[in-house]
Structures are given as C-alpha cells and as structure tokens.
N, CA and C of each residue as an Amber inpcrd file, in Angstrom:
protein
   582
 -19.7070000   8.7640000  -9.0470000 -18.3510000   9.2980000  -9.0790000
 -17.5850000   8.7700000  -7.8730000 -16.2950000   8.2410000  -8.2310000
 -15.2750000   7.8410000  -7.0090000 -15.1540000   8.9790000  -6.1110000
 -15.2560000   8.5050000  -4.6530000 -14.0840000   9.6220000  -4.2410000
 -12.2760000   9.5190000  -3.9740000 -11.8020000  10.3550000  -4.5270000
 -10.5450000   9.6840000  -3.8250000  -9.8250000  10.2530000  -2.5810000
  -8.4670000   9.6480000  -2.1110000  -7.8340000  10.0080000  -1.4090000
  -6.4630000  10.0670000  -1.8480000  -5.4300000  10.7910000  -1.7530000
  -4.4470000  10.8560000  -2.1130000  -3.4750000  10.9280000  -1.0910000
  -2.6720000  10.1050000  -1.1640000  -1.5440000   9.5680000  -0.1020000
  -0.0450000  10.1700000  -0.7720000   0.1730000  11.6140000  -0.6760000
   1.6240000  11.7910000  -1.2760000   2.5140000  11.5460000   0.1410000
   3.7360000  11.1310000  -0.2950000   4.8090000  10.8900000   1.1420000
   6.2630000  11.1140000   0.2070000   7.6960000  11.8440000   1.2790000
   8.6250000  11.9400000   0.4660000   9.3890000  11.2680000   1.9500000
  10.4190000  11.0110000   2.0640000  11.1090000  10.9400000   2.9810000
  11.9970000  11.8220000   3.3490000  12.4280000  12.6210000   2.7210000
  13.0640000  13.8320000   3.1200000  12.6130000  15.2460000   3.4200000
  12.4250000  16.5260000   4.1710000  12.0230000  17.1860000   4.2590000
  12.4220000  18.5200000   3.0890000  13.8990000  18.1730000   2.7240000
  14.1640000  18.9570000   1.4600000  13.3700000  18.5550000   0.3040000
  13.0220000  17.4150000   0.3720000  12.3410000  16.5760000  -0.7840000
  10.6500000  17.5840000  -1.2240000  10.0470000  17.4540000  -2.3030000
   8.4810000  18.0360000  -2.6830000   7.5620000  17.2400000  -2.9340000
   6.7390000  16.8630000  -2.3410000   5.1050000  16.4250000  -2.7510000
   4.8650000  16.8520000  -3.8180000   4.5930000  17.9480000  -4.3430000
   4.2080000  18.3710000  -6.1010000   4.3260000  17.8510000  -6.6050000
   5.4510000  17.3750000  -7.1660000   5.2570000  16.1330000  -8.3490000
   3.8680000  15.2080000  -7.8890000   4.2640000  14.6220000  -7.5920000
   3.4270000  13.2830000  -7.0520000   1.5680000  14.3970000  -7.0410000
   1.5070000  15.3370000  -6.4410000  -0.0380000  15.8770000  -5.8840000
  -0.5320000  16.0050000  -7.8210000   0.2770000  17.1080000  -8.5700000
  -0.1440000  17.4240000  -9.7130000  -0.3140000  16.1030000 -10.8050000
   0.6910000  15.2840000 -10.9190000   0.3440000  14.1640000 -11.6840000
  -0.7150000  13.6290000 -11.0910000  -0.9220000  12.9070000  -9.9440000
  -2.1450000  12.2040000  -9.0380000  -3.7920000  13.5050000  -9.4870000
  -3.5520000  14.4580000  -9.3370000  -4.4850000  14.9110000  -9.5160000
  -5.1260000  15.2530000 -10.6400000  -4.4490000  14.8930000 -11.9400000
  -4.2180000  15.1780000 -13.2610000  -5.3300000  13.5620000 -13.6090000
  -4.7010000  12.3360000 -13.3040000  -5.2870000  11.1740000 -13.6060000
  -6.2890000  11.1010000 -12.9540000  -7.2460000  11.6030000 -11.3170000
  -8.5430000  11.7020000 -10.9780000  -9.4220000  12.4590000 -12.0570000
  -8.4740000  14.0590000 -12.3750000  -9.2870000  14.4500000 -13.5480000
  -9.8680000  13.8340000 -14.1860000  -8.8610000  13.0990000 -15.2580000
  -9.2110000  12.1170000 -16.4700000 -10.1500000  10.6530000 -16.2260000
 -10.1520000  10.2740000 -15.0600000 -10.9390000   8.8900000 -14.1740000
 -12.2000000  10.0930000 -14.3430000 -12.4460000  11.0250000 -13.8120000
 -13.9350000  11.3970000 -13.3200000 -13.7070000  11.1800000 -11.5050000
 -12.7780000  11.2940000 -10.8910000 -13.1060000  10.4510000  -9.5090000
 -12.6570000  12.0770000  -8.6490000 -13.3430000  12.1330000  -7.8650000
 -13.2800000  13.9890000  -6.9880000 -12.6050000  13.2750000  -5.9280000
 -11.6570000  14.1060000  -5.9040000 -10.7730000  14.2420000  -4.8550000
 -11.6190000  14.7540000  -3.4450000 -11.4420000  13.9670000  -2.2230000
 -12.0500000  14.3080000  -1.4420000 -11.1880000  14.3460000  -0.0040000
  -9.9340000  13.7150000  -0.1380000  -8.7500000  14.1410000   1.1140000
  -7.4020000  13.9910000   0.2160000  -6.6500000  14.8090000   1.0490000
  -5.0650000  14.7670000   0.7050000  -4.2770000  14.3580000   2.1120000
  -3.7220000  13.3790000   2.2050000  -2.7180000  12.6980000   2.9600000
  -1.0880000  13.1650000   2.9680000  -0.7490000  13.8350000   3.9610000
   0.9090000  14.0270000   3.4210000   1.9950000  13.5520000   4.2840000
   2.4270000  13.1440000   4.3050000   3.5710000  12.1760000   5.3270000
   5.0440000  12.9100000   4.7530000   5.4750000  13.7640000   5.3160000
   6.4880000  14.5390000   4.3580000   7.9020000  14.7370000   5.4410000
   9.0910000  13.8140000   4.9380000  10.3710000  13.9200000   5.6480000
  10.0380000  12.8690000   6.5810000   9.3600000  11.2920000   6.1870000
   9.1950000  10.3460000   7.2630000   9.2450000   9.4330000   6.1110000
  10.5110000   8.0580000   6.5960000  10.2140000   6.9410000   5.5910000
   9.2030000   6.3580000   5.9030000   9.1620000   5.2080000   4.6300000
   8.4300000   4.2350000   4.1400000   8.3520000   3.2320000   4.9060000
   9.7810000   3.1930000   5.6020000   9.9010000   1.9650000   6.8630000
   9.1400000   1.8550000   7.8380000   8.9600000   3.5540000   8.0480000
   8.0230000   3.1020000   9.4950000   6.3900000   2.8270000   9.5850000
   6.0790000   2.7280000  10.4750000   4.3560000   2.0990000  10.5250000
   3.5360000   3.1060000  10.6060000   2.5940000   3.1530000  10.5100000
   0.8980000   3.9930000  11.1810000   1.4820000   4.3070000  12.5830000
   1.9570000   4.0790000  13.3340000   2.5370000   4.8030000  14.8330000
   3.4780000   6.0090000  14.5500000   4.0370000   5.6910000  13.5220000
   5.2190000   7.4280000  13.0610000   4.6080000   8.1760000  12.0660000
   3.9030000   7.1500000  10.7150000   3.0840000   7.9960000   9.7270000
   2.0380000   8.4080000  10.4410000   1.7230000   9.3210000  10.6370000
   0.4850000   9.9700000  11.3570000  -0.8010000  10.2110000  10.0600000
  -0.3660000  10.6540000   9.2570000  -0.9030000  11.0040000   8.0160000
  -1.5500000   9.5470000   7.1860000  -0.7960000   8.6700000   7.1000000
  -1.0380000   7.1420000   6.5670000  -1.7600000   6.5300000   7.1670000
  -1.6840000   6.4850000   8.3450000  -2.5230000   5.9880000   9.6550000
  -4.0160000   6.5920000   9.1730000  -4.5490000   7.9150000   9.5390000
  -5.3900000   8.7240000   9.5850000  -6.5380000   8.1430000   7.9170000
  -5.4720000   7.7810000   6.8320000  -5.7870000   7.8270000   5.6870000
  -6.3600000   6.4430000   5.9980000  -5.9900000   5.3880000   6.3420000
  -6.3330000   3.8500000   6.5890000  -7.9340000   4.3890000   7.1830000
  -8.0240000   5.0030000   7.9970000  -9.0100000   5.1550000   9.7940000
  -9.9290000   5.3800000   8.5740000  -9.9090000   7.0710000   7.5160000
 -10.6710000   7.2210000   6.9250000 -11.5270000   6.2540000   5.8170000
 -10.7250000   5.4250000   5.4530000 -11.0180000   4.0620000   4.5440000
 -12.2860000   3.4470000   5.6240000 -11.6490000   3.0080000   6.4880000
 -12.5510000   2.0020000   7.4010000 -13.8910000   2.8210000   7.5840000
 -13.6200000   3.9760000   7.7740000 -15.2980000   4.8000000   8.1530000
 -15.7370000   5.2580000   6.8030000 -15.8350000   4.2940000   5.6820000
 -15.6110000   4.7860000   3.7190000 -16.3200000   6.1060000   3.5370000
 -15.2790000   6.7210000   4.1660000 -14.8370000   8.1950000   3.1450000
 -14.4420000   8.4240000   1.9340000 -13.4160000   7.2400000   1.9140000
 -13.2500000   7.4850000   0.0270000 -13.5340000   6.2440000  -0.2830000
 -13.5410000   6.2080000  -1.8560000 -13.5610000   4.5600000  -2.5250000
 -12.4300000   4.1590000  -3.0950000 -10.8080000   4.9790000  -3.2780000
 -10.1690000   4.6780000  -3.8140000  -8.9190000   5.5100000  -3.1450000
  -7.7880000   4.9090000  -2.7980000  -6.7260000   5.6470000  -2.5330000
  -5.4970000   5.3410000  -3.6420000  -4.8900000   6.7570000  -4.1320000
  -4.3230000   6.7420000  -4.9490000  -2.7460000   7.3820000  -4.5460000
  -1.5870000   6.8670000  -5.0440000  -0.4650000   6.8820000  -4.7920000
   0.1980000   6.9300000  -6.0140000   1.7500000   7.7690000  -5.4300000
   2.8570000   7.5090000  -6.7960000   3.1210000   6.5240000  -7.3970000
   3.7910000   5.7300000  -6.3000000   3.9990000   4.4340000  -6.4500000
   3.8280000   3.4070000  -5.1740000   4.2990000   2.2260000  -5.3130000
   4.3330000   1.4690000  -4.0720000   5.0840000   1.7940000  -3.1550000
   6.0470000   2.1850000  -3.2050000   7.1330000   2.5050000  -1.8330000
   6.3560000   3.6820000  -1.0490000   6.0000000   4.4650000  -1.2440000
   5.1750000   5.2570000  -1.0180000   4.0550000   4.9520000   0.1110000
   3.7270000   4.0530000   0.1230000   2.8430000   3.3300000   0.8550000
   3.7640000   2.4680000   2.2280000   4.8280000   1.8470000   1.3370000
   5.5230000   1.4260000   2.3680000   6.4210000   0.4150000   1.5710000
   7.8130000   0.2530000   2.3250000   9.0140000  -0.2480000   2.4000000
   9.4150000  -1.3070000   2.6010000   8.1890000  -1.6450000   3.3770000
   8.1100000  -3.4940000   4.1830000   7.0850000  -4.0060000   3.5500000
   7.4890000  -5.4220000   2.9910000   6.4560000  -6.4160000   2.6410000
   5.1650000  -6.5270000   3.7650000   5.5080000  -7.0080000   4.5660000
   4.4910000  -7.4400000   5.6700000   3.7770000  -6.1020000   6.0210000
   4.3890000  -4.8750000   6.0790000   3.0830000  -3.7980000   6.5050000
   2.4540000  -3.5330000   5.0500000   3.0910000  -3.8250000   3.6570000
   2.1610000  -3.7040000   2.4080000   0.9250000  -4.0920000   2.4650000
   1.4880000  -5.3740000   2.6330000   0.1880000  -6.3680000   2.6750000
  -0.7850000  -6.2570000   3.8760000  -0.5440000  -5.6960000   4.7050000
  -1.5640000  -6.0170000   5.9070000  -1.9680000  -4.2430000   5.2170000
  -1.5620000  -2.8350000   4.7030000  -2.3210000  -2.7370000   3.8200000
  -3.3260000  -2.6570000   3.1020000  -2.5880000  -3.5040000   1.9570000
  -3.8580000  -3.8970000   1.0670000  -4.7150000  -4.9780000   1.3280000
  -3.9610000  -5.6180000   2.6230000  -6.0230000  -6.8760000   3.4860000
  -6.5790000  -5.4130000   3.4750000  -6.1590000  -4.5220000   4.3400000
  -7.3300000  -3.9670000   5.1980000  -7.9570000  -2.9500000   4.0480000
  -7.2910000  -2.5540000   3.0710000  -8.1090000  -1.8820000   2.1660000
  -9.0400000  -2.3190000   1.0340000  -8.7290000  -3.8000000   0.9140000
  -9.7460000  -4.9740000   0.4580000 -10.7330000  -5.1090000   1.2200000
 -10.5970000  -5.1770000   2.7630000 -11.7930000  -5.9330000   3.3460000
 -12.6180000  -4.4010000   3.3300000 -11.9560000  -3.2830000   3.2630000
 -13.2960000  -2.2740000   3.3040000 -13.4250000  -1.9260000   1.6310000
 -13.4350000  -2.8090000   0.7980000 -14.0420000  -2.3020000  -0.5650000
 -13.0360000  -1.1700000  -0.8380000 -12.2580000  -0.6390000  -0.4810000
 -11.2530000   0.1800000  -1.1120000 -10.2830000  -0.1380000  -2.4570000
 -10.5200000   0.7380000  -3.5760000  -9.9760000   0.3000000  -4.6580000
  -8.3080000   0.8660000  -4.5180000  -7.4140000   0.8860000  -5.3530000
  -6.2590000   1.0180000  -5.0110000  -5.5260000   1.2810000  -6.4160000
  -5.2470000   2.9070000  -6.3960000  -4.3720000   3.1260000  -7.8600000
  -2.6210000   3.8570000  -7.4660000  -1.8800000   3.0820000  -8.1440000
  -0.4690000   3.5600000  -8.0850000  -0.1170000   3.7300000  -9.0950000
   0.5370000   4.5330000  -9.2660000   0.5290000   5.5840000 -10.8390000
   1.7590000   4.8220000 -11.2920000   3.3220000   4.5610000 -10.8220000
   3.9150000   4.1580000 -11.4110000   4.0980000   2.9220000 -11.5090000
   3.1740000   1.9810000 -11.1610000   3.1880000   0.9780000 -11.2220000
   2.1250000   0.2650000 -12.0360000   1.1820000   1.3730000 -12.8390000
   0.1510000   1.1950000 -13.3170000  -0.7280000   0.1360000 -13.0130000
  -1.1440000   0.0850000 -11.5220000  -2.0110000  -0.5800000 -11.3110000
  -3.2760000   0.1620000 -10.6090000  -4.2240000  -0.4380000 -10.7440000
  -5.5680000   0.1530000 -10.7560000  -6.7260000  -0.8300000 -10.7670000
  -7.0190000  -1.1840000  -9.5320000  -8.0390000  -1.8750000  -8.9740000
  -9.3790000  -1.7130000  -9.6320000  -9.9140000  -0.5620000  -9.5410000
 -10.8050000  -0.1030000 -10.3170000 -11.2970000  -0.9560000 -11.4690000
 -10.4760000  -1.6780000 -12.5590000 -10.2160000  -2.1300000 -13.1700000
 -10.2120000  -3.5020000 -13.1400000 -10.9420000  -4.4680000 -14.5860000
 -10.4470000  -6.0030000 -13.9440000  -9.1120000  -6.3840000 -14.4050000
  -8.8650000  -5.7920000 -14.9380000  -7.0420000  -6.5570000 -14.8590000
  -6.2110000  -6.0550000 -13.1120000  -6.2860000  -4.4910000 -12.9730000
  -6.1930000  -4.4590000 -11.5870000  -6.4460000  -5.1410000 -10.3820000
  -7.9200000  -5.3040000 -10.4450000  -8.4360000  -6.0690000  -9.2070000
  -7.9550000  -7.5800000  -9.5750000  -6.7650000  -8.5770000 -11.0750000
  -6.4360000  -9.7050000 -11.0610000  -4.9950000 -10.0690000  -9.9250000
  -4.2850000  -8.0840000 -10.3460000  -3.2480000  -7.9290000 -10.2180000
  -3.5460000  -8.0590000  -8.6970000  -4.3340000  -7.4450000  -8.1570000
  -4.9000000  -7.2560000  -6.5700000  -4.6060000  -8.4340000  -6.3880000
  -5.4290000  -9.5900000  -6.6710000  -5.6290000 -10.8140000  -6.0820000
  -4.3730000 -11.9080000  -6.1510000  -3.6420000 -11.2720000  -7.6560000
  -2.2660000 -12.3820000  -7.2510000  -1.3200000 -12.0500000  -6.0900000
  -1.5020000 -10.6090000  -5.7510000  -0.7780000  -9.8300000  -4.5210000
  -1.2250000 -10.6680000  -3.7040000  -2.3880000 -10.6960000  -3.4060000
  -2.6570000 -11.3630000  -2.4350000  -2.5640000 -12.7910000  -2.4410000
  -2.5600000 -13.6860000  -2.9410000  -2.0440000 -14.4450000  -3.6360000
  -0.3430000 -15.1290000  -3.1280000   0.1700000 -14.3030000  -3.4820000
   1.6720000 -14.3420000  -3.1110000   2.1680000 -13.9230000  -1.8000000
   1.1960000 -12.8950000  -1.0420000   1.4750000 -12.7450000   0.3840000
   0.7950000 -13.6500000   1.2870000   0.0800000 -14.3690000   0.7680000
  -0.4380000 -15.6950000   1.4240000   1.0560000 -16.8130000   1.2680000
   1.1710000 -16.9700000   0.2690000   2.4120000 -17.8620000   0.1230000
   3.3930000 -17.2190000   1.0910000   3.8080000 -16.2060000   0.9000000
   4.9760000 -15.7020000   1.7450000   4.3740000 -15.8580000   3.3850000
   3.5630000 -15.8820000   3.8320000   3.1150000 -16.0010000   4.8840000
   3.1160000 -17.6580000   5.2460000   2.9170000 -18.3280000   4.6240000
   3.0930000 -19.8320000   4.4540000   4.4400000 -20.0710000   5.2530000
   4.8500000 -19.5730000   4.1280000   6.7950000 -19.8660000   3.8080000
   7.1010000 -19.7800000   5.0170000   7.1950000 -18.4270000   5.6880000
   7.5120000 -17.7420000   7.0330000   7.0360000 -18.5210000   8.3460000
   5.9210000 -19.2110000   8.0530000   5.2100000 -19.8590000   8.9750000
   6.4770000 -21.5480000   9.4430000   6.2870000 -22.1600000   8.3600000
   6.6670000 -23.1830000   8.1400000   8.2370000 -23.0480000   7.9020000
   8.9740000 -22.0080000   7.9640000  10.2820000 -21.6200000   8.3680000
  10.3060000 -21.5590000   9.9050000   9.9370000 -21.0920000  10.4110000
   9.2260000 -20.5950000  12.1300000   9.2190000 -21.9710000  12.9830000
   8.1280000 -23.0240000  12.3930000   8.0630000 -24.1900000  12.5430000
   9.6550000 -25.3520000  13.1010000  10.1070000 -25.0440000  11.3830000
  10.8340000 -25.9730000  11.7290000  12.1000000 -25.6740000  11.9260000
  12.3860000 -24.4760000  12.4670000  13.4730000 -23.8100000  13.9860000
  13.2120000 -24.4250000  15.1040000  11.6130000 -23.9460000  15.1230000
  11.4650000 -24.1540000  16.8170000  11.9830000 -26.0870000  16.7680000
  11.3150000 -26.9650000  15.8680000  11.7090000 -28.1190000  15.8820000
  13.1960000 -28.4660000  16.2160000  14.1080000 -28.0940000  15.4950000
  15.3430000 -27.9640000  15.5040000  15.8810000 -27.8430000  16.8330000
  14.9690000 -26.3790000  17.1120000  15.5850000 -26.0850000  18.7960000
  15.3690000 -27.3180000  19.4310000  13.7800000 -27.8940000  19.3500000
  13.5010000 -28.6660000  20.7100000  14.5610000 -29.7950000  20.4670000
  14.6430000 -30.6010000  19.0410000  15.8040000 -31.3820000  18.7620000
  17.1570000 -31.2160000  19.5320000  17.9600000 -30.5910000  19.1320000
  18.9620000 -30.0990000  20.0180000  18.8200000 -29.4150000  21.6020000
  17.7410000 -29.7710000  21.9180000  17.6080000 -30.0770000  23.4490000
  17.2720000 -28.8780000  24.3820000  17.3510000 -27.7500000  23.4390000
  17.0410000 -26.2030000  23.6450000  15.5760000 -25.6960000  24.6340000
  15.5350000 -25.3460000  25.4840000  13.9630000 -25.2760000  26.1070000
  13.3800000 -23.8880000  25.9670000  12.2520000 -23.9110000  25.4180000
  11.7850000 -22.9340000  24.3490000  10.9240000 -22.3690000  25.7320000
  10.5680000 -21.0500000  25.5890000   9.7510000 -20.2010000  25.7780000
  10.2860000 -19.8280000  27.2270000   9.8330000 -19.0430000  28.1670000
  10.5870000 -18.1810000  29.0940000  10.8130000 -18.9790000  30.1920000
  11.7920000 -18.3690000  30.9270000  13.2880000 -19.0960000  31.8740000
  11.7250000 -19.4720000  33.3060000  12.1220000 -20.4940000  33.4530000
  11.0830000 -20.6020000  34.2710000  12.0120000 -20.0870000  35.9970000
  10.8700000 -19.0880000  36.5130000  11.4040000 -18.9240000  37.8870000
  11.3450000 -19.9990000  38.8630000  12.1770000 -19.9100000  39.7850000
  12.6860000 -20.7870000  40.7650000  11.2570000 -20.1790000  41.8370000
  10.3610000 -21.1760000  42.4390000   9.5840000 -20.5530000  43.4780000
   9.8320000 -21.0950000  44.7190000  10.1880000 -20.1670000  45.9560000
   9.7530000 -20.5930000  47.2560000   8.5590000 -20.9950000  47.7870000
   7.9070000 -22.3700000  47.4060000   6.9340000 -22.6470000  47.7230000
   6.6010000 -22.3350000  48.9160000   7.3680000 -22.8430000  50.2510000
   7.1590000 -22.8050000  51.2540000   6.5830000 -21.2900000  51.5320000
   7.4350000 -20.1660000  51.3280000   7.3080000 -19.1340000  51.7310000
   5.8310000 -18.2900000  51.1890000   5.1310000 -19.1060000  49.5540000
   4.2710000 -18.9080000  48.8660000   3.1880000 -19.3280000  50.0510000
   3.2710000 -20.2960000  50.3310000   1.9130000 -20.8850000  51.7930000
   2.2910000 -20.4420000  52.7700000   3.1910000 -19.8590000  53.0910000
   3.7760000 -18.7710000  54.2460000   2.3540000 -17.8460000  54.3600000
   2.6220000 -16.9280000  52.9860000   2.1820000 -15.9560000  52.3500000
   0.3610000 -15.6230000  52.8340000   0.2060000 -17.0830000  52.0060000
  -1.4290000 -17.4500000  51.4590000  -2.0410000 -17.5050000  53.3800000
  -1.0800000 -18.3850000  54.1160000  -1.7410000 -18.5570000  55.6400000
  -1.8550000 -17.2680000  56.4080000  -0.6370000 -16.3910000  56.0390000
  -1.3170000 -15.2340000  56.9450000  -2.3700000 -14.4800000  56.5390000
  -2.8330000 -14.2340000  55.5430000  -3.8830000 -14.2860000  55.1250000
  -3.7600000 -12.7120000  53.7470000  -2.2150000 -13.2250000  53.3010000
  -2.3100000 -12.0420000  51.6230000  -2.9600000 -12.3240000  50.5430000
  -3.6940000 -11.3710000  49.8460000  -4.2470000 -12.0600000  48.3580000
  -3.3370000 -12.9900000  47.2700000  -3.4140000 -13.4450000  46.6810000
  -2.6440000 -14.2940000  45.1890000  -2.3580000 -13.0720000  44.7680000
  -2.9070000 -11.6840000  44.7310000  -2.4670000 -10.6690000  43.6670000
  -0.8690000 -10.3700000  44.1790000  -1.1760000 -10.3580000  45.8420000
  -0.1490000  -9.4190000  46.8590000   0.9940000 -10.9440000  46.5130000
   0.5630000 -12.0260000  46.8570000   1.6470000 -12.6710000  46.9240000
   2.6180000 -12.8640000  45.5830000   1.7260000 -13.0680000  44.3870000
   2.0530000 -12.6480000  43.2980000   3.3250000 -11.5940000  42.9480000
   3.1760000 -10.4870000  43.0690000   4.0140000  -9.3210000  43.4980000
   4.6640000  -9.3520000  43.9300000   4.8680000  -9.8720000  45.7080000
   6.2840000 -10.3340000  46.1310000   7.2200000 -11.5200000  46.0210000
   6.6070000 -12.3880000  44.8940000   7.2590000 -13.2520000  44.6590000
   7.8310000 -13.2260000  42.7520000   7.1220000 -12.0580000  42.5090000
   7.7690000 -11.7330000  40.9030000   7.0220000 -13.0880000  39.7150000
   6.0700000 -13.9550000  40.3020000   5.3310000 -15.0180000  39.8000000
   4.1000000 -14.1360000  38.9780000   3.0400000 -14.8600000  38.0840000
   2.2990000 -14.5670000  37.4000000   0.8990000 -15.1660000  38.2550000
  -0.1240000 -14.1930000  38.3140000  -1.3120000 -15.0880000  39.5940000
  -1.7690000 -16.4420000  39.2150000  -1.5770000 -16.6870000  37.7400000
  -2.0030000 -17.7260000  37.3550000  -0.9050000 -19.1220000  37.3120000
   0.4740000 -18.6380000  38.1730000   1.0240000 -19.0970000  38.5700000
   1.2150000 -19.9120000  39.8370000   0.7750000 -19.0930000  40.6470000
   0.1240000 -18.7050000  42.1190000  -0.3050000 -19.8530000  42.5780000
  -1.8540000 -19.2830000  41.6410000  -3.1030000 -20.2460000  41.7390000
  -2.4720000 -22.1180000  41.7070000  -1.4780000 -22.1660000  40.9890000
  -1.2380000 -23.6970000  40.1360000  -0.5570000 -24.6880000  41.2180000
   0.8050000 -23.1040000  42.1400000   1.2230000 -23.6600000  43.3050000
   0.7300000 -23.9210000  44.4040000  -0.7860000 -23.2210000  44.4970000
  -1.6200000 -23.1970000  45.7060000  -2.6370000 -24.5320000  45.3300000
  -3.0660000 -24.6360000  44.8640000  -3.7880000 -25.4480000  44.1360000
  -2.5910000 -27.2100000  43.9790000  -1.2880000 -27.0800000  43.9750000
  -0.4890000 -28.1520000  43.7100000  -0.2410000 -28.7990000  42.3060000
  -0.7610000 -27.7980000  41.4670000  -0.9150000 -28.2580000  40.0660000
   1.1890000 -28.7800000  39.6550000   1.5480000 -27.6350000  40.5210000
   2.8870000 -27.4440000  40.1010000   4.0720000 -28.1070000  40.6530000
C-alpha cells in the first residue's frame, strides 16, 4: 500500500482547504494508498519558496527521509507558480522515488503514462534550462563585445601602504579588513601576482 502525503495550499486566508482535502482524500480511497501526512500552506502564494512555505518545505524534508511514496495535490499551481522552483521540485521528488499525483491535471506518476508525462516534464525543463543557459551566454558575449567589463568593480589598492601593513608585522586577515580587499587578494599583492 502507498503512503501518501497531501499538500493542500490556498493563497488567501479567507480562502478553504476542504475542497481540495475531501476530493484528494476521496481518490487515495479509491487508489488503496493511506494517507499518512497532511501539508497545509494556507493564505501564502505559490510564488514563494520552501523559506515562506513552511509546510511545503517540511513536506519535501519528509520525501527525502521516504515517509511517503507519493505526494498528492489539486493541481499544479498548488505546488508552485514558478517554472524553475516546479522543476527543481519534481528533480528532487524523482531522485527520491517519489511518485506524484495532481488531480486536476490528471496526472499520476504511479502510472506508465504518468511516469511518460513525468519524463517529458523533465524533458522540457532540461530544454528550458538549455535555452536560459545559452541566452546567459550570449549577453555576457555581447557585453564583452561592446567593451563592457564583466564581473565586480575592481578596487583601487594602496600597495605601498599594504607592505606598510605586512612589515609591521599585521596578519593578511587584519590587513585584509583595513584595506576592504579579499585575503586572497592580499596574498596575490604580497606575493606580486598583481
């Protein structure tokens, strides 16, 4: 027998979980699968992450330590609002063997047409991850093209005052600190790398 977990979430606090708990619990009936946690995220969107869902979060943690074998939902929004936290998601509920049913979307892992539907998801968030990548790419190109100097403002250092520093005899951490430099910065000017 499955166990499940049930993830109801509304975004409004006037809003009710019931719907969503009684139907969800109606289709474990009919599966055979015992309900074994209830998740409620209630008057918090979809937008935000596992740092505001406290409840969603908790439900993931329980997956990873397999408490249940299947988490079941209304629908997809429910889960979440953003592509990129969907999918990172359903990796992490793939890589722990977690099956995955959403009622209005009639999908159901459990299942091999489900677990096809699973894999073109994944599938397509690989592509979209591509896309994004190789969009990313050829900005930064662009930038360096147009003459743009990428990554952080480099500080101006008082060398002199850096071997000032080092001769009276302060650590790289201390000099570090009063010069607002990174130690591995330090090291590069002491050293002459720089």
């Amino acid at each position: 027998m499955k166990r499940a977990a049930l993830y109801l979430r509304v975004s409004k606090q006037e809003q009710t979980i019931e719907n969503q708990r009684i139907e969800l619990e109606r289709v474990a009936t009919l599966k055979g699968w015992q309900i074994v946690s209830v998740f409620k995220d209630e008057g918090i969107s979809g937008s935000f992450g596992r740092g505001v869902r406290r409840q969603y979060d908790a439900m993931l943690k329980k997956g990873v330590q397999a408490q249940h074998d299947v988490v079941m939902a209304w629908d997809v929004s429910r889960l979440s609002r953003s592509l990129v936290d969907l999918v990172t998601t359903l990796d992490e509920l793939h890589a722990c063997g977690i099956d995955l049913y959403l009622h209005q979307q009639a999908i159901d892992t459990t299942t091999p047409a489900g677990k096809a539907m699973f894999q073109m998801c994944g599938v397509f968030a690989e592509f979209e991850r591509g896309i994004l990548s190789e969009r990313v790419k050829a900005g930064l190109n662009r930038a360096k093209e147009e003459g743009k100097v990428l990554g952080r403002p480099i500080k101006a250092a008082n060398i002199s005052k850096i071997f000032e520093d080092r001769n009276s005899g302060k650590t790289i951490r201390q000099i570090s600190l009063l010069h607002g430099l990174s130690v591995g910065k330090i090291h590069k000017i002491l050293s002459g790398v720089v």
